[in-house]
PyMOL commands that place a pseudoatom at each C-alpha (Angstrom):
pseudoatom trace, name=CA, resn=UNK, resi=1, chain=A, elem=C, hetatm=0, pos=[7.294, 3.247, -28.359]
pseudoatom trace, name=CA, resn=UNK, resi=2, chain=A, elem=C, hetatm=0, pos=[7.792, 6.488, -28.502]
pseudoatom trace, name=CA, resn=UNK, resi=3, chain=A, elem=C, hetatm=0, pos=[10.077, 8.440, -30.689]
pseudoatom trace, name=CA, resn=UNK, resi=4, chain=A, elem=C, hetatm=0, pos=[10.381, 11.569, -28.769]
pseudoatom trace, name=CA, resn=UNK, resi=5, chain=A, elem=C, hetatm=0, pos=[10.665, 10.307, -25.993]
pseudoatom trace, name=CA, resn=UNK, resi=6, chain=A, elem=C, hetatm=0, pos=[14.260, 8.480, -27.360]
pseudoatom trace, name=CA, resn=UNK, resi=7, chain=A, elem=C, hetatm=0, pos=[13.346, 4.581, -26.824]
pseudoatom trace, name=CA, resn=UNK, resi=8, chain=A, elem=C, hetatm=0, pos=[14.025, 4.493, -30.763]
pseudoatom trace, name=CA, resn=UNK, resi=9, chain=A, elem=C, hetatm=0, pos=[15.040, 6.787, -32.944]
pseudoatom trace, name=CA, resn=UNK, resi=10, chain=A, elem=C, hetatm=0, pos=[14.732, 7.835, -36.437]
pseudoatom trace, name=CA, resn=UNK, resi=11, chain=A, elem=C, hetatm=0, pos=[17.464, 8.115, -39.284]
pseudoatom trace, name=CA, resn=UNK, resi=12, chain=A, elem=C, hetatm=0, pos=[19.293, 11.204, -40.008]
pseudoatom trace, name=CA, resn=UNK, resi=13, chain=A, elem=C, hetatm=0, pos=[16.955, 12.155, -42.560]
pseudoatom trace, name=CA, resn=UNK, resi=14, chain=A, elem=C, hetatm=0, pos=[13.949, 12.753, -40.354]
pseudoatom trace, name=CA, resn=UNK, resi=15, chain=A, elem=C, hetatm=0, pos=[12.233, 9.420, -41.353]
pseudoatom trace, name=CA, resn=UNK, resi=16, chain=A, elem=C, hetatm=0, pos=[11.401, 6.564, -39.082]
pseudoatom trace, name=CA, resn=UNK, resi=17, chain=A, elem=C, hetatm=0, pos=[11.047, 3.841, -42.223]
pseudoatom trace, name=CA, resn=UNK, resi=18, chain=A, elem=C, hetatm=0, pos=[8.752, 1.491, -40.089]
pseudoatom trace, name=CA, resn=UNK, resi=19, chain=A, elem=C, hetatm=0, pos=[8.955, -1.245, -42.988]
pseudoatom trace, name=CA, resn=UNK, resi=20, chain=A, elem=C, hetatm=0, pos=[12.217, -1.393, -42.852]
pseudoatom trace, name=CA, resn=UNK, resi=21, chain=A, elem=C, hetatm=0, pos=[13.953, -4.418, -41.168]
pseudoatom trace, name=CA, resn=UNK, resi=22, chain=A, elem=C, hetatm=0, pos=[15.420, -4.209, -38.155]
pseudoatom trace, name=CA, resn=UNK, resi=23, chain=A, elem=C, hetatm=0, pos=[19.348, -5.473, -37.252]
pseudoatom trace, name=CA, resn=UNK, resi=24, chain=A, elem=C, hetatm=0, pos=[20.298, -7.009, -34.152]
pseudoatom trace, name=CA, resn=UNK, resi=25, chain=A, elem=C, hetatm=0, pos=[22.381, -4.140, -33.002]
pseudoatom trace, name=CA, resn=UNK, resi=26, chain=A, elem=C, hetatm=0, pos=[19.336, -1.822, -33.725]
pseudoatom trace, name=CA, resn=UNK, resi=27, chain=A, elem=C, hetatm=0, pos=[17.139, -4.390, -32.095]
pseudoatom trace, name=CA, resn=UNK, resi=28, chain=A, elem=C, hetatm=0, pos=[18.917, -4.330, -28.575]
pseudoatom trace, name=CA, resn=UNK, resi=29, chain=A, elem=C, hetatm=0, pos=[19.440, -1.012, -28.151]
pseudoatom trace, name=CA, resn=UNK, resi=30, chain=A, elem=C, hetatm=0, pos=[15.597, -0.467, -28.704]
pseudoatom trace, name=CA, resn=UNK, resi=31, chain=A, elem=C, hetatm=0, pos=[15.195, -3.407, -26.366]
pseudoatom trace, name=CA, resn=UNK, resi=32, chain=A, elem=C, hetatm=0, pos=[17.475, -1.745, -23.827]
pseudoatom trace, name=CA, resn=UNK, resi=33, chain=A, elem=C, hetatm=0, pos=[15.990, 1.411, -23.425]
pseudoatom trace, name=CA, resn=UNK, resi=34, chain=A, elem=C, hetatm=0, pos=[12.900, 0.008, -22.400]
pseudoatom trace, name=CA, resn=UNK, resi=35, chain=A, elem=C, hetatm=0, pos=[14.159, -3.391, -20.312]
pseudoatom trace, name=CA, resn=UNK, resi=36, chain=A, elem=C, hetatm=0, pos=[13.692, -1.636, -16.922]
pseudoatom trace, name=CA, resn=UNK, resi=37, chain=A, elem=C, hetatm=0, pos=[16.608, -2.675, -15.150]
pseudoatom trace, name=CA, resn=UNK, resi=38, chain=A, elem=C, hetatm=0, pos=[20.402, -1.226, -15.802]
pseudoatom trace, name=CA, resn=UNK, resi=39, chain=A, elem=C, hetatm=0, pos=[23.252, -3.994, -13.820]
pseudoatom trace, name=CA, resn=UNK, resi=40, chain=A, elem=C, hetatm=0, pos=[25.675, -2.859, -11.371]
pseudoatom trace, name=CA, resn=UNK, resi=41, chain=A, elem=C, hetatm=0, pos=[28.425, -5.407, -12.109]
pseudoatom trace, name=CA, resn=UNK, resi=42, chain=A, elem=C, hetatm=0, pos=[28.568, -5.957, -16.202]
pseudoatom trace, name=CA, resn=UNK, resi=43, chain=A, elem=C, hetatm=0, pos=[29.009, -9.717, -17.987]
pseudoatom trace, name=CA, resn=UNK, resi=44, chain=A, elem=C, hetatm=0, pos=[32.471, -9.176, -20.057]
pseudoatom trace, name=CA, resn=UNK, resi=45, chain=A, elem=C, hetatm=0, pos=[31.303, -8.709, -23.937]
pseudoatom trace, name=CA, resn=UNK, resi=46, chain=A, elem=C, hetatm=0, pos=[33.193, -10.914, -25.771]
pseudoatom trace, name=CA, resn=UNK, resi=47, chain=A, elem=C, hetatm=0, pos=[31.549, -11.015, -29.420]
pseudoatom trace, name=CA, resn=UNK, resi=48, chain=A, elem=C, hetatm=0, pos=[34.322, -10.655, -31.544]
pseudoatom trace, name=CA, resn=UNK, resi=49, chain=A, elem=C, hetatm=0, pos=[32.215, -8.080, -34.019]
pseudoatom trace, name=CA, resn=UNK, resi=50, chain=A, elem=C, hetatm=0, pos=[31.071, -6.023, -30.566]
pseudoatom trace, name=CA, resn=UNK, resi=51, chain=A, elem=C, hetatm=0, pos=[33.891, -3.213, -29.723]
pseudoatom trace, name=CA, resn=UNK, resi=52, chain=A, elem=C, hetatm=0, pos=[33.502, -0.629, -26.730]
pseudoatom trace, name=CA, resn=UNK, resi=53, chain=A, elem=C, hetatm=0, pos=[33.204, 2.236, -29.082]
pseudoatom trace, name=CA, resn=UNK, resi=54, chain=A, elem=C, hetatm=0, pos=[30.131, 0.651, -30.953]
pseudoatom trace, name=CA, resn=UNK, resi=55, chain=A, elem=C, hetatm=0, pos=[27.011, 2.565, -30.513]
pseudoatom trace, name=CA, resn=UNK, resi=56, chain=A, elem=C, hetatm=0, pos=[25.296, -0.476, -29.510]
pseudoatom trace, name=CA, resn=UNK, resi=57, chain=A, elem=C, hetatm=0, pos=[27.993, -1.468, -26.785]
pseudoatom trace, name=CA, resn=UNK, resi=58, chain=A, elem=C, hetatm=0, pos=[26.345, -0.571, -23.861]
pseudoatom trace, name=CA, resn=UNK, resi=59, chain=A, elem=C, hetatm=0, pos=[23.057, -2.276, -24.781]
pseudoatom trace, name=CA, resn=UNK, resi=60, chain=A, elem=C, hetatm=0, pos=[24.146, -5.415, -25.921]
pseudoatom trace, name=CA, resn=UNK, resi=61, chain=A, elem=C, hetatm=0, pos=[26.415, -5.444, -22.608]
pseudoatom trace, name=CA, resn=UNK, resi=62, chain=A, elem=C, hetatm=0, pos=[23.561, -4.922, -20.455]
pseudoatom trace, name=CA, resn=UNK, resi=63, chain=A, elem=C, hetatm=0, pos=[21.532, -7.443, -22.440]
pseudoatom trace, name=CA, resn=UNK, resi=64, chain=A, elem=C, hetatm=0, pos=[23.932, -10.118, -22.197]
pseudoatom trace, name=CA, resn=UNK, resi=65, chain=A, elem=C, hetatm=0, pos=[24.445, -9.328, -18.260]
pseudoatom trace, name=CA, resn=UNK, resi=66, chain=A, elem=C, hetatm=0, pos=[20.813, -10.240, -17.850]
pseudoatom trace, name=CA, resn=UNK, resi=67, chain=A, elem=C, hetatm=0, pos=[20.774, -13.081, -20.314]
pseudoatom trace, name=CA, resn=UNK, resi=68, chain=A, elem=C, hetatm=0, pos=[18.696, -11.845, -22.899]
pseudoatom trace, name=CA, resn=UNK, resi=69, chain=A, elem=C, hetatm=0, pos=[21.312, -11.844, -24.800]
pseudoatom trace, name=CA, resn=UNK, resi=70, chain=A, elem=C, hetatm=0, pos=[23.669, -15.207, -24.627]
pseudoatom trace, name=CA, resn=UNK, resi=71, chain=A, elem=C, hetatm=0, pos=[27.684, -15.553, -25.404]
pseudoatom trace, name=CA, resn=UNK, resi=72, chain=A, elem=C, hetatm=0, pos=[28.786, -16.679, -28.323]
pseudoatom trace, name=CA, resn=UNK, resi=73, chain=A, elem=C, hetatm=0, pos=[31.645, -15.860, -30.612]
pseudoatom trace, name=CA, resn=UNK, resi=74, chain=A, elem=C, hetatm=0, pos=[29.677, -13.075, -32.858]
pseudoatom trace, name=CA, resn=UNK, resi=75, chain=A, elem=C, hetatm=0, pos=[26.564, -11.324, -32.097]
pseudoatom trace, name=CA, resn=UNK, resi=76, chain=A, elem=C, hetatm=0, pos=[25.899, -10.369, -35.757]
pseudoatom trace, name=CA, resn=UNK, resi=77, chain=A, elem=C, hetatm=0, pos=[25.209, -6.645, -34.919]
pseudoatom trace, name=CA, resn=UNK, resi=78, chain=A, elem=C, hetatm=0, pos=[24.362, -5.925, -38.427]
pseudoatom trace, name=CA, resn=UNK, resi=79, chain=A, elem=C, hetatm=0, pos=[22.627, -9.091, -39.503]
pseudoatom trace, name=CA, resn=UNK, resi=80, chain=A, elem=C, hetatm=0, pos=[19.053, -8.054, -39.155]
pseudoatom trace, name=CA, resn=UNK, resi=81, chain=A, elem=C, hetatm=0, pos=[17.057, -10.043, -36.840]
pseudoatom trace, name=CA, resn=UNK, resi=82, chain=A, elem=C, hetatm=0, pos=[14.263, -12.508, -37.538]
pseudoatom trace, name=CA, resn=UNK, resi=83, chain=A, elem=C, hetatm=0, pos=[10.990, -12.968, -35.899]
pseudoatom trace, name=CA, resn=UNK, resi=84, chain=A, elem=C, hetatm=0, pos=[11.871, -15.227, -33.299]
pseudoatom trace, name=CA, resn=UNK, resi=85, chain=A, elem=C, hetatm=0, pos=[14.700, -13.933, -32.610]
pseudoatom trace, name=CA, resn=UNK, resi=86, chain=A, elem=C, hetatm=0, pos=[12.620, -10.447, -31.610]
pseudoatom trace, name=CA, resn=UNK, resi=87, chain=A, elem=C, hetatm=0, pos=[10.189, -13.250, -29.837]
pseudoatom trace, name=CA, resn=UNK, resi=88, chain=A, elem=C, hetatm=0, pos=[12.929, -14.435, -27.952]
pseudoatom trace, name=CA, resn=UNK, resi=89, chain=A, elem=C, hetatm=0, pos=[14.774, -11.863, -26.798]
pseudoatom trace, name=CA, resn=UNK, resi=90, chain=A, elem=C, hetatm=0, pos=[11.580, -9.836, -25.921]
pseudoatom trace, name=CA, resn=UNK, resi=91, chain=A, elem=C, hetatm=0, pos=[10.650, -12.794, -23.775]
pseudoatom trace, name=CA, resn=UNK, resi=92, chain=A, elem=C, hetatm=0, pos=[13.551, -13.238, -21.837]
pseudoatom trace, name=CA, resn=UNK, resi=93, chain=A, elem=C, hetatm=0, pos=[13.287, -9.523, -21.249]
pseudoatom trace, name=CA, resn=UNK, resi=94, chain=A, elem=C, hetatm=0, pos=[9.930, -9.504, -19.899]
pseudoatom trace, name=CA, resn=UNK, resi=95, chain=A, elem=C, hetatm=0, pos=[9.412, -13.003, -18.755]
pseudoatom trace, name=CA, resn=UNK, resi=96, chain=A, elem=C, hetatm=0, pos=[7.242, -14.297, -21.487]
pseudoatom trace, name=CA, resn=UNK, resi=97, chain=A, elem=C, hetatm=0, pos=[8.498, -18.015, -21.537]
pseudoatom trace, name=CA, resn=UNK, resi=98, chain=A, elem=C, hetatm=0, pos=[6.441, -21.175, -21.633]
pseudoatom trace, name=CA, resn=UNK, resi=99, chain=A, elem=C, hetatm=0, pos=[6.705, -23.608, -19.011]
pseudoatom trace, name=CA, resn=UNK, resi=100, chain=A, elem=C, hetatm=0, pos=[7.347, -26.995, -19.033]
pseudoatom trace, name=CA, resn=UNK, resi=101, chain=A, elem=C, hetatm=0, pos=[3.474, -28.011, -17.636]
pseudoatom trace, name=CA, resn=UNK, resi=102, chain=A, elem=C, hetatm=0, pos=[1.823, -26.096, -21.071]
pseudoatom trace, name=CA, resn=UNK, resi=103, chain=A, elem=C, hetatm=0, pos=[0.657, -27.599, -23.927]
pseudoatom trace, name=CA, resn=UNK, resi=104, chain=A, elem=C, hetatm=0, pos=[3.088, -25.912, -26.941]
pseudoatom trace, name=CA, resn=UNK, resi=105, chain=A, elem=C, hetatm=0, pos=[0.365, -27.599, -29.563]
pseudoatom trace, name=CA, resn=UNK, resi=106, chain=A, elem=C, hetatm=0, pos=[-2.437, -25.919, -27.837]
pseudoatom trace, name=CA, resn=UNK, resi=107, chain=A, elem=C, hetatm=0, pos=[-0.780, -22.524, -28.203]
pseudoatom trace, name=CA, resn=UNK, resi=108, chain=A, elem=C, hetatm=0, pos=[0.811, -22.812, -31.411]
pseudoatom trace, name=CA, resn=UNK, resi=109, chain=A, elem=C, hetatm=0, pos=[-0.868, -25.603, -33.068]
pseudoatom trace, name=CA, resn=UNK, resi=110, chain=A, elem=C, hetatm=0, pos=[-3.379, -22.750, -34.754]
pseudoatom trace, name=CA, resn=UNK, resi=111, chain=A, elem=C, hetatm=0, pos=[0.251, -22.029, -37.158]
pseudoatom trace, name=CA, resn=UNK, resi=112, chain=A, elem=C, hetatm=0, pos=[0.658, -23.441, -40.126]
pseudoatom trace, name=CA, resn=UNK, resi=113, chain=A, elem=C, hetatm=0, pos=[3.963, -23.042, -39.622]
pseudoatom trace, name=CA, resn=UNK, resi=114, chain=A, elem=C, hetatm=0, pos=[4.760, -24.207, -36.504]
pseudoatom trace, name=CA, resn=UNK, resi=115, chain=A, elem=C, hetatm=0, pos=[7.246, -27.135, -36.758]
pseudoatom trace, name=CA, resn=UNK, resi=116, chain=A, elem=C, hetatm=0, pos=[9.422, -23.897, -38.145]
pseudoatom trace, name=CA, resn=UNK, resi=117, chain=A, elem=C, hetatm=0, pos=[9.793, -22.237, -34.806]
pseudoatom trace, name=CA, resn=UNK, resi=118, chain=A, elem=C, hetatm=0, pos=[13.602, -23.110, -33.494]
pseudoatom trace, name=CA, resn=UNK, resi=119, chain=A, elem=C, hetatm=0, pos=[13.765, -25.290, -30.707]
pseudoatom trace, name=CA, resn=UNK, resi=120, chain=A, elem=C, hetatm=0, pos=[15.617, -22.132, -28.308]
pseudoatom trace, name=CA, resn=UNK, resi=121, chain=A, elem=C, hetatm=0, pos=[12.728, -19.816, -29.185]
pseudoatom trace, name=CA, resn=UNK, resi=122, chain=A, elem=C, hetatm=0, pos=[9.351, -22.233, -29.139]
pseudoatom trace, name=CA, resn=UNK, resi=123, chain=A, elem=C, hetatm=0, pos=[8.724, -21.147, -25.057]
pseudoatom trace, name=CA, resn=UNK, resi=124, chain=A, elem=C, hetatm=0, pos=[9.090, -17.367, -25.751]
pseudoatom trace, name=CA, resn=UNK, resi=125, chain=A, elem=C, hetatm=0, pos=[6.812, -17.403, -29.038]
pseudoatom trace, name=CA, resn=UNK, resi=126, chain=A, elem=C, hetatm=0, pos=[4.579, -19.895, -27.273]
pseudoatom trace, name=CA, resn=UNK, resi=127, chain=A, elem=C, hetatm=0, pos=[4.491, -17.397, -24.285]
pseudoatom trace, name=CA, resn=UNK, resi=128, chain=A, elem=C, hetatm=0, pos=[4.303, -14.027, -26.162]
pseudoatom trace, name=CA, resn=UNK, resi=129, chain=A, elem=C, hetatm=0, pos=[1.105, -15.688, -27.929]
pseudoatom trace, name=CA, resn=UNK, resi=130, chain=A, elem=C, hetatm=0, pos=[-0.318, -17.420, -25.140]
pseudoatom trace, name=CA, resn=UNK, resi=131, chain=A, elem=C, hetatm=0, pos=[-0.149, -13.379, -23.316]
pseudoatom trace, name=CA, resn=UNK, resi=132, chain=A, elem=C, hetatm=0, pos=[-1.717, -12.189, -26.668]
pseudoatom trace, name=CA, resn=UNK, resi=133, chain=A, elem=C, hetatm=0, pos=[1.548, -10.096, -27.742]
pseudoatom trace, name=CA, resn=UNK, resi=134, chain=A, elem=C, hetatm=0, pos=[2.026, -11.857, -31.234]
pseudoatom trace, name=CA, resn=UNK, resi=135, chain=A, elem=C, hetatm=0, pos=[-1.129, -13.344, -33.320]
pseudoatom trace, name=CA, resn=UNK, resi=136, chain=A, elem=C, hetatm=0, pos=[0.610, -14.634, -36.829]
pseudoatom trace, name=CA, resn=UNK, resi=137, chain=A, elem=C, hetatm=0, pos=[-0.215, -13.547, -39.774]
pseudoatom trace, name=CA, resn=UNK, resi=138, chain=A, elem=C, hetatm=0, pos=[-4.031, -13.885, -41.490]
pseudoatom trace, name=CA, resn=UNK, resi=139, chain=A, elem=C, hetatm=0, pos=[-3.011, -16.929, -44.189]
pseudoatom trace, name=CA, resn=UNK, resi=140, chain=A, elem=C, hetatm=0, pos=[-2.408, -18.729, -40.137]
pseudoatom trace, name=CA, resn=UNK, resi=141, chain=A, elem=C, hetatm=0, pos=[1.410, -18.748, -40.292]
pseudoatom trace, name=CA, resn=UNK, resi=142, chain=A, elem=C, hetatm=0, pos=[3.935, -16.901, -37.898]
pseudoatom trace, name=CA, resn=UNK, resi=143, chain=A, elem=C, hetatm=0, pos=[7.301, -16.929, -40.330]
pseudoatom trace, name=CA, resn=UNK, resi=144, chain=A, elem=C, hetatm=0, pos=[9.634, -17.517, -37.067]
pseudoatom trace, name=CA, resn=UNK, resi=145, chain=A, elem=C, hetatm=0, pos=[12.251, -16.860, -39.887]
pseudoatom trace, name=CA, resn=UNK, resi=146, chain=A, elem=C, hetatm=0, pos=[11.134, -13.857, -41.642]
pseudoatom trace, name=CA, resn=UNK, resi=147, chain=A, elem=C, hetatm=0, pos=[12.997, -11.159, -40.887]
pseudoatom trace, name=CA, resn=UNK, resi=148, chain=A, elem=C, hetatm=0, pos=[11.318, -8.772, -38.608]
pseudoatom trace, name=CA, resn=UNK, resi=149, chain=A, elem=C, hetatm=0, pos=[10.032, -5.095, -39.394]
pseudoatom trace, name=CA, resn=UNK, resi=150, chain=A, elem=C, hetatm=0, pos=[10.999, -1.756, -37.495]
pseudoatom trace, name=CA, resn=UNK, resi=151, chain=A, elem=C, hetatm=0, pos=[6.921, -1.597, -37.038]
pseudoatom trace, name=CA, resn=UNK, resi=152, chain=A, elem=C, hetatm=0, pos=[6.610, -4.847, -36.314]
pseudoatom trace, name=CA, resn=UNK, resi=153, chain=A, elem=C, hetatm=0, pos=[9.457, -5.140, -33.381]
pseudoatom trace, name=CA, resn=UNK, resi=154, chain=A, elem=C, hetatm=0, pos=[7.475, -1.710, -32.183]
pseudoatom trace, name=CA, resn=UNK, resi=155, chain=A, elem=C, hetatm=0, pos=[4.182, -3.286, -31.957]
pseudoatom trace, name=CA, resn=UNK, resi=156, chain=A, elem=C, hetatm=0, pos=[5.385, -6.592, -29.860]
pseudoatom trace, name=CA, resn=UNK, resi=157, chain=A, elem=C, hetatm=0, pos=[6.945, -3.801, -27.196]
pseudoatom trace, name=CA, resn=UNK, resi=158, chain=A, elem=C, hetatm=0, pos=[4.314, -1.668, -27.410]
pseudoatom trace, name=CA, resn=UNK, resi=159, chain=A, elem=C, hetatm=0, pos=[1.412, -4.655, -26.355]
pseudoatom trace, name=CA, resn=UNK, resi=160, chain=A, elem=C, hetatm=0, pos=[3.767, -5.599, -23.805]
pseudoatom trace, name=CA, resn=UNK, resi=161, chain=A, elem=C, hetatm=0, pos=[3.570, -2.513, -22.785]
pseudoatom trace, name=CA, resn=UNK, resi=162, chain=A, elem=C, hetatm=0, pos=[6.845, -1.941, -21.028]
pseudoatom trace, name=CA, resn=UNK, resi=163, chain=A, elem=C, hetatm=0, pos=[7.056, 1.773, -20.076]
pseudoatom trace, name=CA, resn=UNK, resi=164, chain=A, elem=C, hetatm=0, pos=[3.788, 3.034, -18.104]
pseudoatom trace, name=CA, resn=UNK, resi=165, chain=A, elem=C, hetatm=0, pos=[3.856, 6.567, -18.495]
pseudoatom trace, name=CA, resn=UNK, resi=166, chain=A, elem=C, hetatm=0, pos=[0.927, 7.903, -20.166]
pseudoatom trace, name=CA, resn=UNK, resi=167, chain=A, elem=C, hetatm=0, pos=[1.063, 7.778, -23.890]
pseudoatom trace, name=CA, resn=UNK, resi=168, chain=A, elem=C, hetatm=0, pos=[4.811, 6.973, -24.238]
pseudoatom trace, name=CA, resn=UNK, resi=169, chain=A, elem=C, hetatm=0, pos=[3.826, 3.925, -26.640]
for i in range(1, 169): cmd.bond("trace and resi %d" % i, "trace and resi %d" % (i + 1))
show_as sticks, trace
zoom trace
């Protein structure tokens, strides 16, 4: 997802640090810029560590509007996310959930892991590698509660390829 094109951007000193991990905060406004829909009437934020001045604000506002995002009391901005979080959220987004009729063994049974995955995430990760979006790892895990890379969060937008003009991922 491109830099220069502003769906994520860089730190102040020039460098992108793709190994870094990613927050929350950083996370949905990322998320946001590429979710393809903007709402008319806005859900009331009321995360009690999300202010109107917050950089993030308007993202995690629209997020929550369209329930990619869900209430709670905090939204952690500055906790940085884990994989199935990103998994989740991303699904949500893009409509990558699991239903009821599928076989969540079939799909995930391949990860070693597995049993790991929380019970609000399993149909996103399930449906995000059922679409081919998310593979694992090579030693056949998926670490649902690793935290998540900058490059990593990238490549699960990028494959689901949200903006289609020409070489903008």
């Amino acid at each position: 997802i491109g830099v220069n094109k502003g769906f994520i951007a860089g730190y102040p000193d020039g460098t992108f640090k793709p190994d870094n991990n990613i927050t929350r905060a950083e996370f949905a406004k990322v998320l946001c810029s590429v979710f393809p829909y903007s709402a008319v009437e806005y859900e009331n934020v009321e995360f009690t560590d999300v202010k109107e001045d917050d950089w993030y604000f308007e993202s995690v506002r629209n997020l929550l509007t369209f329930e990619i995002i869900v209430k709670d009391e905090k939204f952690n901005p500055e906790r940085e996310l884990t994989r199935e979080e990103a998994m989740t959220m991303a699904g949500r987004a893009f409509g990558f959930e699991i239903g009821e009729e599928a076989n969540l063994d079939e799909i995930l049974g391949k990860f070693k892991d597995r049993e790991k995955i929380s019970e609000y995430a399993v149909k996103f990760v399930a449906g995000l590698v059922s679409a081919g979006f998310v593979s694992g790892y090579e030693d056949e895990t998926i670490r649902p509660d690793a935290k998540i890379t900058r490059a990593e969060c990238i490549k699960i937008l990028d494959s689901i390829n949200p903006v289609k003009e020409k070489y903008s991922l």
